[in-house]
N, C-alpha and C positions, 0 to 999 in steps of 0.2 A: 499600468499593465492590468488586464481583467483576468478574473480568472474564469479557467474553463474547464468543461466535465474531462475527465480522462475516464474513458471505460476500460474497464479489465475485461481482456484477451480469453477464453481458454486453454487451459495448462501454465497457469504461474504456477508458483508455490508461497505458499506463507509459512516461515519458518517461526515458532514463537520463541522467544530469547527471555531467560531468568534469569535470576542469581549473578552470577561473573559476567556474564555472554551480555545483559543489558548494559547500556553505555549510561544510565542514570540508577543509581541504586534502590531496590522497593518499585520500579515503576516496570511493567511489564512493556515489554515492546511487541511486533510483529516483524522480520523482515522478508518484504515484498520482492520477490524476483519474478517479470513476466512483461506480460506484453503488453502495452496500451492504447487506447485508438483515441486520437484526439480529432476532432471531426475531417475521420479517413485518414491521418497522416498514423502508420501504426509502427511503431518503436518497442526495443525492448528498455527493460529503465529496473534499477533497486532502489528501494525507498524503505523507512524506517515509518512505522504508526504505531501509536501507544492502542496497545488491547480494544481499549471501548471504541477508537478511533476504526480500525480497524475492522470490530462487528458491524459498525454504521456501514462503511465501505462494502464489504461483502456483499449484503443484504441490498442495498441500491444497486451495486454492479459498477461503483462510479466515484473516482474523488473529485475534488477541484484542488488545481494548480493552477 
């Protein structure tokens, strides 16, 4: 399977998770709720990114999945 850009929608949210609320202890997360367009097909989806993961994503406007 390749992977492919998902761009991010306007109006997600990115919620940041510490302390209790992370699922790995010390490690910051993000949780991504929104919408994303995979070339035209656009869905909503929640996903989990660690912090640094997360600023890269912002900043391009795009993960790969």
């Amino acid at each position: 399977m390749n992977l492919l850009e998902h761009y991010l929608e306007p109006g997600y949210t990115a919620r940041v998770l510490t302390g209790d609320e992370s699922p790995v202890k010390g490690v910051t997360y993000v949780e991504f709720d929104g919408k994303v367009n995979c070339y035209g097909t656009v869905r909503r989806t929640k996903a989990l990114f660690e912090l640094d993961e997360w600023q890269e994503i912002e900043k391009k406007g795009y993960y790969m999945a």
